[in-house]
MDTraj code that builds the backbone (N, CA, C; nanometers):
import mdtraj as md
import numpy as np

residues = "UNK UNK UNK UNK UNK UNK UNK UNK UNK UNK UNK UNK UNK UNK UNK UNK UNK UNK UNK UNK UNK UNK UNK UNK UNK UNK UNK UNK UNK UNK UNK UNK UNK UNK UNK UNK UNK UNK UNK UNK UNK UNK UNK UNK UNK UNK UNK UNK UNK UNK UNK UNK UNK UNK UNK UNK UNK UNK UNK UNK UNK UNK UNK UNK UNK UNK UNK UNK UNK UNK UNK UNK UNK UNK UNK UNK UNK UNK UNK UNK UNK UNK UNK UNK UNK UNK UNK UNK UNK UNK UNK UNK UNK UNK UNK UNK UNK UNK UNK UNK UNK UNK UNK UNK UNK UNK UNK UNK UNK UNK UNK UNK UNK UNK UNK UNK UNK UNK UNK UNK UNK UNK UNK UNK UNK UNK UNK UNK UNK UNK UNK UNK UNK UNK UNK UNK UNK UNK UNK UNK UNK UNK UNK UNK UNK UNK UNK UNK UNK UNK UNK UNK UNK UNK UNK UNK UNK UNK UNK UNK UNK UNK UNK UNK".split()
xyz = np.array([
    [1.3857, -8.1669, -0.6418],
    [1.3141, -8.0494, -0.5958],
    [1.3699, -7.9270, -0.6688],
    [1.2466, -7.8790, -0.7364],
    [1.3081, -7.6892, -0.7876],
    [1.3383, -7.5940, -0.6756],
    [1.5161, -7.5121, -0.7239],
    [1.4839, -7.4318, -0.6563],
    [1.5128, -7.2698, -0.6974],
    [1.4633, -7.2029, -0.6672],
    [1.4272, -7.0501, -0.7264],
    [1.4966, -6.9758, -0.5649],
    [1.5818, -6.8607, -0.5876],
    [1.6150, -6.7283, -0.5380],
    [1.5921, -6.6154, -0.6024],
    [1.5494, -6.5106, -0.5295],
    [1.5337, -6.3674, -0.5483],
    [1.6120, -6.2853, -0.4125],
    [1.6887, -6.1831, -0.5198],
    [1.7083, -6.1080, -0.4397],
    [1.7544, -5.9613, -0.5037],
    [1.7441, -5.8750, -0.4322],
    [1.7844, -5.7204, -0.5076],
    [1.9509, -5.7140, -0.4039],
    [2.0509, -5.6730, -0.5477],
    [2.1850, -5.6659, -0.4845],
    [2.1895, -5.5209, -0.3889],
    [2.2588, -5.5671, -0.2937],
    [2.2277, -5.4389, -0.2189],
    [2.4088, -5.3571, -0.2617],
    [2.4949, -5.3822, -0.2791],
    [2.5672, -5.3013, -0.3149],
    [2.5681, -5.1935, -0.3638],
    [2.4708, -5.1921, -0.4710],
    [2.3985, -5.0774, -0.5232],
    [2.3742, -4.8941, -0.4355],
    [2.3257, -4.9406, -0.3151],
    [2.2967, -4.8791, -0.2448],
    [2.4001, -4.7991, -0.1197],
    [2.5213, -4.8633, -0.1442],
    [2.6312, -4.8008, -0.0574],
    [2.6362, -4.6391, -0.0631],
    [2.6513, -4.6345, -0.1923],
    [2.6815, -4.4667, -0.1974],
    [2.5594, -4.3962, -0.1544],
    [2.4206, -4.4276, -0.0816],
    [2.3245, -4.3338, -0.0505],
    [2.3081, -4.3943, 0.1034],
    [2.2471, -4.2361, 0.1629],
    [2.2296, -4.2387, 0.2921],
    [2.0729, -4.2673, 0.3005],
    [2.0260, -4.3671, 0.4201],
    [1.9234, -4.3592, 0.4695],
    [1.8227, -4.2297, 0.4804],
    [1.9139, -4.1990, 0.5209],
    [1.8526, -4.0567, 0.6056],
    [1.7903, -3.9435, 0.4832],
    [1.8948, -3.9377, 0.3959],
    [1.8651, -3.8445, 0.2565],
    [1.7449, -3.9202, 0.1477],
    [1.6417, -4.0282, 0.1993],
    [1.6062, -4.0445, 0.0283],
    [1.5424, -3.9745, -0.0573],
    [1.4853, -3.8604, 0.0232],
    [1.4243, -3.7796, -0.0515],
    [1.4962, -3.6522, -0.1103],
    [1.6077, -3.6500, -0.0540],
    [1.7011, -3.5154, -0.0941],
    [1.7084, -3.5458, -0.2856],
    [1.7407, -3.4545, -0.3492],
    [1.7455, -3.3994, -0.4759],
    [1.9140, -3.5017, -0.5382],
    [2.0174, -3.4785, -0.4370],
    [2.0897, -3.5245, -0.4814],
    [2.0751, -3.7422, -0.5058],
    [2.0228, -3.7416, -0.3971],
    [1.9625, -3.8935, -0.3764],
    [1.8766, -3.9321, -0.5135],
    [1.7776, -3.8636, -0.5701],
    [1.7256, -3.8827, -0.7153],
    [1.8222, -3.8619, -0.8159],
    [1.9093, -3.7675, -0.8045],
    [2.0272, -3.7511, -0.9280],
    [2.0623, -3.9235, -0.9294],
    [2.1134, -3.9596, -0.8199],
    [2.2388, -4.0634, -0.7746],
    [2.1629, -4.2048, -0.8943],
    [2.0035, -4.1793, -0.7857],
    [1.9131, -4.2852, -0.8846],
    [1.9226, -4.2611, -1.0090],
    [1.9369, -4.1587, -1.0847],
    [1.9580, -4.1648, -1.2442],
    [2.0890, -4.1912, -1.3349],
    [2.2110, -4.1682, -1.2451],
    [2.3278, -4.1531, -1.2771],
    [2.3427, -4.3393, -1.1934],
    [2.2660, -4.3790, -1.1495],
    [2.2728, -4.5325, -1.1562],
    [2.2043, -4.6072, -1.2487],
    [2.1372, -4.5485, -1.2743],
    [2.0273, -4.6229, -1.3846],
    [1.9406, -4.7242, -1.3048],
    [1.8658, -4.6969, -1.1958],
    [1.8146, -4.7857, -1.1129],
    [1.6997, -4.8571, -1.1747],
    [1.6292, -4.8963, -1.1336],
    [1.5114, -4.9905, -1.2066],
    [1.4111, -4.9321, -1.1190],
    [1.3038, -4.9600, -1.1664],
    [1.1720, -4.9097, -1.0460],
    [1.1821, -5.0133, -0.9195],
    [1.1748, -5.1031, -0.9199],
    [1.1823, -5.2044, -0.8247],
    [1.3474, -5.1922, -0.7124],
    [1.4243, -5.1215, -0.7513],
    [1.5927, -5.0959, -0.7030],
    [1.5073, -4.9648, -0.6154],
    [1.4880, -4.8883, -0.6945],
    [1.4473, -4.7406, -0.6630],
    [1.3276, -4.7721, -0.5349],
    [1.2403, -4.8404, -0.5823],
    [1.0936, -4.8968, -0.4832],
    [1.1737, -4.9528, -0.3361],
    [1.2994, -5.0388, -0.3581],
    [1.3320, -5.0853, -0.2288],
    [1.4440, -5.0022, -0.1316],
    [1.4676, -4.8640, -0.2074],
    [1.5174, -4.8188, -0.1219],
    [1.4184, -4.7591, -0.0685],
    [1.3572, -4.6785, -0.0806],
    [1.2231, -4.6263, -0.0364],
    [1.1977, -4.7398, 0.0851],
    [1.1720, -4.8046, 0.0694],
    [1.1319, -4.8961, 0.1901],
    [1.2229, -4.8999, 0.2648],
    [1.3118, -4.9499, 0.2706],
    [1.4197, -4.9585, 0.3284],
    [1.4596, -4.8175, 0.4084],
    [1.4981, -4.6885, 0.3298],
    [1.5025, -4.5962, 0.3923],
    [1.3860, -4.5231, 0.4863],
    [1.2847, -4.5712, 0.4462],
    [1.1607, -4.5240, 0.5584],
    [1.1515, -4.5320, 0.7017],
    [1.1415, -4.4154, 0.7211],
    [1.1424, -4.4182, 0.8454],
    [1.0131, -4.3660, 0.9592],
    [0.8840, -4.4464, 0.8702],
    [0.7268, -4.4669, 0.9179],
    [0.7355, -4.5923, 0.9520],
    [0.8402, -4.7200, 0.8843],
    [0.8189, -4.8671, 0.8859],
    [0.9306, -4.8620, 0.9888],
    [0.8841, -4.9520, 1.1017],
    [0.9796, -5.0300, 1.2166],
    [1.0772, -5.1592, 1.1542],
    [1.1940, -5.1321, 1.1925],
    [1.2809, -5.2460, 1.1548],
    [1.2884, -5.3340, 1.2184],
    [1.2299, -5.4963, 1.1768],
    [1.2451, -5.6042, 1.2343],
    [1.3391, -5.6815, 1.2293],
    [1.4057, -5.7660, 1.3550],
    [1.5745, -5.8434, 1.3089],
    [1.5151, -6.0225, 1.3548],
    [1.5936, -6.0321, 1.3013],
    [1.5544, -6.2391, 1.3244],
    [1.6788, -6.2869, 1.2980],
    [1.6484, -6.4189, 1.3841],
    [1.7778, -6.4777, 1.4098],
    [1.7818, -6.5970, 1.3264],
    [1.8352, -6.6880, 1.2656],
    [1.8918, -6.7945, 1.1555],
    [1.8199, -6.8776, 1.2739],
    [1.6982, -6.9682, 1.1646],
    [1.6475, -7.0683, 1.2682],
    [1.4591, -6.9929, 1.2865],
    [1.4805, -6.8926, 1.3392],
    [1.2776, -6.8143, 1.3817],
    [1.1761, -6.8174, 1.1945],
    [1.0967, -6.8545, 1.2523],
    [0.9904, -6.9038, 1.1810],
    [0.9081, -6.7476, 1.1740],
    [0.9334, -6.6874, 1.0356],
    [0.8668, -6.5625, 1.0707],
    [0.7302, -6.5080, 1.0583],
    [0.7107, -6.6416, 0.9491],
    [0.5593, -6.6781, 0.9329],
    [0.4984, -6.8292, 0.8693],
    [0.4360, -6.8459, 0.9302],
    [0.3959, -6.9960, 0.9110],
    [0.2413, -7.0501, 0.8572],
    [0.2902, -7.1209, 0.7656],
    [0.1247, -7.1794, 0.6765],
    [0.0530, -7.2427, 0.7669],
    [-0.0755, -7.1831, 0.6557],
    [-0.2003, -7.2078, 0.7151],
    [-0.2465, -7.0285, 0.8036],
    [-0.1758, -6.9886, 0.8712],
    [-0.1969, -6.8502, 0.9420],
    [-0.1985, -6.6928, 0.8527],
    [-0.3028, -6.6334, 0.8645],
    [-0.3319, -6.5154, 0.8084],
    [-0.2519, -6.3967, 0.8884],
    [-0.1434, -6.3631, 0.8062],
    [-0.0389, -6.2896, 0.8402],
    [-0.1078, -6.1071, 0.8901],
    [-0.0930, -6.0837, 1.0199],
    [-0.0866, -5.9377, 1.0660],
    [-0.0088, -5.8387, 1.0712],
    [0.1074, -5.8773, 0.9891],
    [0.2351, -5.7976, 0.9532],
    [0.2888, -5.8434, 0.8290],
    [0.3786, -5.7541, 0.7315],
    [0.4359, -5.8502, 0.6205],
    [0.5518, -5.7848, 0.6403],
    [0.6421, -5.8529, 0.5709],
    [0.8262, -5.7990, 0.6013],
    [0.8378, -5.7828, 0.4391],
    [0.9332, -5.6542, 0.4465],
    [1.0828, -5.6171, 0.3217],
    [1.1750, -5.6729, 0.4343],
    [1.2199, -5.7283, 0.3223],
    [1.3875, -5.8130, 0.3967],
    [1.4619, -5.7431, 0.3132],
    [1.5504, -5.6604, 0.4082],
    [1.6597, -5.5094, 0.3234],
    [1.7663, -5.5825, 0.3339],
    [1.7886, -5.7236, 0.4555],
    [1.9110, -5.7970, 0.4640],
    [1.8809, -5.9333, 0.5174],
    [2.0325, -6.0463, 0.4571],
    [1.9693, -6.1744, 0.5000],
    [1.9075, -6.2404, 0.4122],
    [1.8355, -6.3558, 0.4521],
    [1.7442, -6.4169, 0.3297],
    [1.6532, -6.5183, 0.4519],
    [1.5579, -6.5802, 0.3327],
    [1.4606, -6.6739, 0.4666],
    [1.4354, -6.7759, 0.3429],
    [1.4123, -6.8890, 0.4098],
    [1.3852, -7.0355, 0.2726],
    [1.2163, -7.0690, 0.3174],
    [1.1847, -7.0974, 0.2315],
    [1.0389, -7.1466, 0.2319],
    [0.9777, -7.2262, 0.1405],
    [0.9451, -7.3781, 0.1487],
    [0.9172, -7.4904, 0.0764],
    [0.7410, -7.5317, 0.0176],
    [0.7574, -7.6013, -0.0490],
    [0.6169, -7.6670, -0.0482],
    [0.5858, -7.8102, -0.0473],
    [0.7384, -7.8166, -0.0453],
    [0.7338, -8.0003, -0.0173],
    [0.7644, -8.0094, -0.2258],
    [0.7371, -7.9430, -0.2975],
    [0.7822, -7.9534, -0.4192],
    [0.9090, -7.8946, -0.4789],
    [0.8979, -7.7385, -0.4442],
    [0.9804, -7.6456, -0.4285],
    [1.0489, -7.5646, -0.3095],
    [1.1701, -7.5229, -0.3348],
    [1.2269, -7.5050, -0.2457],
    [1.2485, -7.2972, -0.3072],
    [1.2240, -7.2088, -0.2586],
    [1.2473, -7.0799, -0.2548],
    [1.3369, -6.9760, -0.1645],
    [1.4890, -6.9410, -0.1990],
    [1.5753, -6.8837, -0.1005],
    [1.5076, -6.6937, -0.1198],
    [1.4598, -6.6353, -0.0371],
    [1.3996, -6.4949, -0.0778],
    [1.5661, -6.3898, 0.0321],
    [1.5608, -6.3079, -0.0521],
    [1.6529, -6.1907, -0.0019],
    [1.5909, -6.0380, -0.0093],
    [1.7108, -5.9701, 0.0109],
    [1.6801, -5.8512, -0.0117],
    [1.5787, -5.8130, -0.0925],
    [1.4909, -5.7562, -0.0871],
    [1.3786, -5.7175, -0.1907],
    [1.2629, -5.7891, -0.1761],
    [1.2543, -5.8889, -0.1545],
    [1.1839, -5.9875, -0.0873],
    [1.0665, -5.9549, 0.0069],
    [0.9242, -5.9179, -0.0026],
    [0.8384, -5.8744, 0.0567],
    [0.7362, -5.9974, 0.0742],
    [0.7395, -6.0329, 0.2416],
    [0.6851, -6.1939, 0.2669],
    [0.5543, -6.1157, 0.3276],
    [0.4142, -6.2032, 0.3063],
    [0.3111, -6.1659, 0.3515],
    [0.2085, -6.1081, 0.3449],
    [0.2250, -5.9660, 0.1995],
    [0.1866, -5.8861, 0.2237],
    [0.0386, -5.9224, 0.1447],
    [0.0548, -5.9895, 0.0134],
    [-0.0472, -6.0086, -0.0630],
    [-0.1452, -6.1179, 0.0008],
    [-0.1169, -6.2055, 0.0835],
    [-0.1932, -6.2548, 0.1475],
    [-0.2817, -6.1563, 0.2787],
    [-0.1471, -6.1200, 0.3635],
    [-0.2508, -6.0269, 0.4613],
    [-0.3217, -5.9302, 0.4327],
    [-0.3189, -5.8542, 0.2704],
    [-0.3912, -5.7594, 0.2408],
    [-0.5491, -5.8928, 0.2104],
    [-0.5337, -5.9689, 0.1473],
    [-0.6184, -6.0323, 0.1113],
    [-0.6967, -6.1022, 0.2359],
    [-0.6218, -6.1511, 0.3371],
    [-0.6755, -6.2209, 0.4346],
    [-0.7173, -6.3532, 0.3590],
    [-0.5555, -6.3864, 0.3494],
    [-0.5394, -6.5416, 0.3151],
    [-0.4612, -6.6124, 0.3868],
    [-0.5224, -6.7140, 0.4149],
    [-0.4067, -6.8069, 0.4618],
    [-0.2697, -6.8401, 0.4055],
    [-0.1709, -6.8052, 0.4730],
    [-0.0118, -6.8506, 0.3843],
    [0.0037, -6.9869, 0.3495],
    [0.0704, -6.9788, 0.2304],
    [0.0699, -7.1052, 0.1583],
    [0.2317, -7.2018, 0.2337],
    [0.2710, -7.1007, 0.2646],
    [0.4230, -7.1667, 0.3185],
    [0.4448, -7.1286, 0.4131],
    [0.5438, -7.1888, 0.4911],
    [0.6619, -7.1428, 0.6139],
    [0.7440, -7.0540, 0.5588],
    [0.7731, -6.9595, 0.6560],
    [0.9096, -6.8687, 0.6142],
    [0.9728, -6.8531, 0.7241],
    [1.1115, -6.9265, 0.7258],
    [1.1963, -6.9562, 0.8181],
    [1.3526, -6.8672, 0.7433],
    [1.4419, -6.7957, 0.8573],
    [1.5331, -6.7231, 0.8482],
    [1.6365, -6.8603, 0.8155],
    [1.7095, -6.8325, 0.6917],
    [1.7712, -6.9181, 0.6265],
    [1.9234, -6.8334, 0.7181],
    [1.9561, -6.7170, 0.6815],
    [2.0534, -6.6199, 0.7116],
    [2.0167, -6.4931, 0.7559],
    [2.0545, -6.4764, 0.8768],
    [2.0239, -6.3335, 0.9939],
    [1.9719, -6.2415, 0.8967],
    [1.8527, -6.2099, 0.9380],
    [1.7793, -6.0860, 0.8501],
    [1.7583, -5.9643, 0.9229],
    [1.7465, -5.8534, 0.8420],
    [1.7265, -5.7159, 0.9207],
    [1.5939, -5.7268, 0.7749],
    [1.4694, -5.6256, 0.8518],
    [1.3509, -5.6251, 0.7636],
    [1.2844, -5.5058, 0.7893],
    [1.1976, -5.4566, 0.7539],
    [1.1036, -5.3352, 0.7656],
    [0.9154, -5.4315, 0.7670],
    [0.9178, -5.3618, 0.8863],
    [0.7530, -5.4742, 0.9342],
    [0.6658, -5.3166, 0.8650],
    [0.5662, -5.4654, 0.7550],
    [0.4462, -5.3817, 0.7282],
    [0.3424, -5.4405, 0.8236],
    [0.2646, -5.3086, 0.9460],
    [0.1345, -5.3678, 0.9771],
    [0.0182, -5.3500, 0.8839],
    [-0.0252, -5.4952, 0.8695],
    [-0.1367, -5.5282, 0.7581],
    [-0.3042, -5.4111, 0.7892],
    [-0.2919, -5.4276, 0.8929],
    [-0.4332, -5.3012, 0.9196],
    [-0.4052, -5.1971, 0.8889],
    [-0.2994, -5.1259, 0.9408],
    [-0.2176, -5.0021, 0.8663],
    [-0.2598, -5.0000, 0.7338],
    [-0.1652, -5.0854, 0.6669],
    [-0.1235, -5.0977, 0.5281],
    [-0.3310, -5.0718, 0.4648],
    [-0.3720, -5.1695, 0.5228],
    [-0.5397, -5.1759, 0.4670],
    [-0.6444, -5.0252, 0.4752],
    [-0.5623, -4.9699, 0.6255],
    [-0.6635, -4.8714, 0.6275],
    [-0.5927, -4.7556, 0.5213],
    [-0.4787, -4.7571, 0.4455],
    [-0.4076, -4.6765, 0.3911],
    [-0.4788, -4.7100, 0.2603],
    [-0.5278, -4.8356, 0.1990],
    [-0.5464, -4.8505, 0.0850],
    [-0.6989, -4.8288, 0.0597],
    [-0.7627, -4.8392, 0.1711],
    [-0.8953, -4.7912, 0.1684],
    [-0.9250, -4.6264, 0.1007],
    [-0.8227, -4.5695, 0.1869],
    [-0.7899, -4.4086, 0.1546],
    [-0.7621, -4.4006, -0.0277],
    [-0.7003, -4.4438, -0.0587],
    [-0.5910, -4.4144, -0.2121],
    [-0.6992, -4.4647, -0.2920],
    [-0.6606, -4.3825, -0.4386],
    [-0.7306, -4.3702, -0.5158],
    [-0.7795, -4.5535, -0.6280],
    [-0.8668, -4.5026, -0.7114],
    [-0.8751, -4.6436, -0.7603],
    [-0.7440, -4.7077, -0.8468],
    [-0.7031, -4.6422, -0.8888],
    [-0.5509, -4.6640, -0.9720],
    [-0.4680, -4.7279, -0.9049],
    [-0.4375, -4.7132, -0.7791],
    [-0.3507, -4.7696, -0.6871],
    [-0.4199, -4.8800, -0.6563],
    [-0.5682, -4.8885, -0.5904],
    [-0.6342, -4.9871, -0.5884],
    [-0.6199, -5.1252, -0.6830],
    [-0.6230, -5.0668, -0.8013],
    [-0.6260, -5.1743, -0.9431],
    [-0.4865, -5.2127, -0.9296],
    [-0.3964, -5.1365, -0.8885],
    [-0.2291, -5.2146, -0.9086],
    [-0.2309, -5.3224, -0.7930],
    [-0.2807, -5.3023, -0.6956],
    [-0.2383, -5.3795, -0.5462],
    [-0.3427, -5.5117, -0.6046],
    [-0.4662, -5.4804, -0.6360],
    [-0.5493, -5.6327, -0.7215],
    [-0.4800, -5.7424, -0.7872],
    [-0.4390, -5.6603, -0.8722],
    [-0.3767, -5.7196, -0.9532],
    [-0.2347, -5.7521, -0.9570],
    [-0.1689, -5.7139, -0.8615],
    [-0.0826, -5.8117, -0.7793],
    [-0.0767, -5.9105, -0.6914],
    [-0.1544, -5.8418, -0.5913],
    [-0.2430, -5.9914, -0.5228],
    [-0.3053, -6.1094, -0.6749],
    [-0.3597, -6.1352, -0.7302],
    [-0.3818, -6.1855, -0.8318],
    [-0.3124, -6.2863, -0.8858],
    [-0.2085, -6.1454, -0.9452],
    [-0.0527, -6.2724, -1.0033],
    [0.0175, -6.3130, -0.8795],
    [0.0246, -6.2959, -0.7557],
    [0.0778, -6.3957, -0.6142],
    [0.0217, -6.5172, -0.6233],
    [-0.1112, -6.5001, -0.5656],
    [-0.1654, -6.5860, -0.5214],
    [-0.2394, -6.6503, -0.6059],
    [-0.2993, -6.6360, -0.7438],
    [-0.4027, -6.6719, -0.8160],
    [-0.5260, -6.5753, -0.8536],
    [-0.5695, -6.5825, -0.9903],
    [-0.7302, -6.5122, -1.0404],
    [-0.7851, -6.5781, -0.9431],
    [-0.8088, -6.6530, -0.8893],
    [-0.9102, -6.7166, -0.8237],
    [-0.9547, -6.6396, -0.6675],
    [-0.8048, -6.5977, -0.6307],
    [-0.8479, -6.5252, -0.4807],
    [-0.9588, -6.4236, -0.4545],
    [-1.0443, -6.4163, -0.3729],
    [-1.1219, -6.3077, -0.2887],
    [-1.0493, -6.1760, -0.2921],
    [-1.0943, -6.1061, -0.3502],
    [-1.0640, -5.9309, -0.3297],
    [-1.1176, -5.9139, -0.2353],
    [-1.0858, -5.8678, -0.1009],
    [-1.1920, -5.7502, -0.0349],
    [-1.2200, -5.6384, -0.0950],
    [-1.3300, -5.5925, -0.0087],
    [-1.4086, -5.4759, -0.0849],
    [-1.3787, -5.3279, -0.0717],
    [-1.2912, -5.3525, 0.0182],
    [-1.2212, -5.1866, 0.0271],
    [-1.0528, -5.2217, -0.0465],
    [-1.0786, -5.2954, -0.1453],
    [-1.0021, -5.2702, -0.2951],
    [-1.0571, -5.2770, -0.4031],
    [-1.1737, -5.2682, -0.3917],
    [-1.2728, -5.2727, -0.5158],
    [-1.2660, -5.1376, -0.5413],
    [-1.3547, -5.1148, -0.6816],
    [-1.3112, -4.9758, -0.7442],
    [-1.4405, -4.9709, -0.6475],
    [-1.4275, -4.7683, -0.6557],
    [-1.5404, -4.7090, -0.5802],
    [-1.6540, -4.6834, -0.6354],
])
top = md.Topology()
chain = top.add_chain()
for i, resn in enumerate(residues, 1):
    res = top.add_residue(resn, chain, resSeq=i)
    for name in ("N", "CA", "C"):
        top.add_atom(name, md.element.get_by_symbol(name[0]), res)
traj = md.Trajectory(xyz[None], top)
């Protein structure tokens, strides 16, 4: 069986406060780290404080195949394993379970079970949808075409991600 981990090191992130991500000095810090867009993207999440923090215990099933997910998680801590009977996938920090399916209103292809105690930031998927309805087509075309490379060219776009 293959197996694949992802995760964003969180060490990185010691020297900044939650509370500050938008302060001036907090963007210096990001440049004088040399962050990556994706480092930079997960503190943002992480530090947000519009998204509710979800905790799970080693063992809870946080989402399970076959079911069209109504929430998706950033896992800021922890990790969760999820199989296909071919492959085996350990996801961590950085790790965003759900989202390209529940924007899509797809059925999940896997289980995602808490491998190691997670702390997460819950995206609600209607939220998240009625937000993308709003935003322009540019943003539209990025979220497509991520859903896309997730799940397959083949998936269903809905139509309030279609261009306007």
């Amino acid at each position: 069986m293959a197996q694949a981990k992802f995760q964003i090191n969180r060490d990185l992130y010691k020297e900044l406060s939650l509370a500050d991500a938008r302060l001036k000095s907090t963007i210096e810090l990001f440049e004088k780290k040399e962050m990556s867009s994706q480092e930079r993207l997960f503190f943002k999440v992480w530090a947000s404080d519009k998204l509710k923090i979800g905790v799970f215990d080693v063992g809870i099933e946080i989402l399970k195949k076959g079911d069209v997910p109504l929430s998706a998680y950033a896992i800021t801590m922890g990790s969760v394993e999820c199989t296909d009977g071919e492959h085996e996938y350990t996801l961590g920090p950085g790790s965003v379970l759900g989202l390209a399916e529940g924007l899509s209103e797809t059925p999940l292809r896997h289980t995602y079970k808490v491998k190691e105690f997670i702390n997460c930031k819950i995206i609600p998927i209607p939220n998240a949808m009625r937000e993308l309805q709003l935003t322009n087509t540019g943003l539209k075309a990025v979220c497509r075409m991520t859903i896309e490379r997730i799940l397959g060219q083949g998936i269903n776009i809905p139509n309030y991600l279609k261009n306007d």
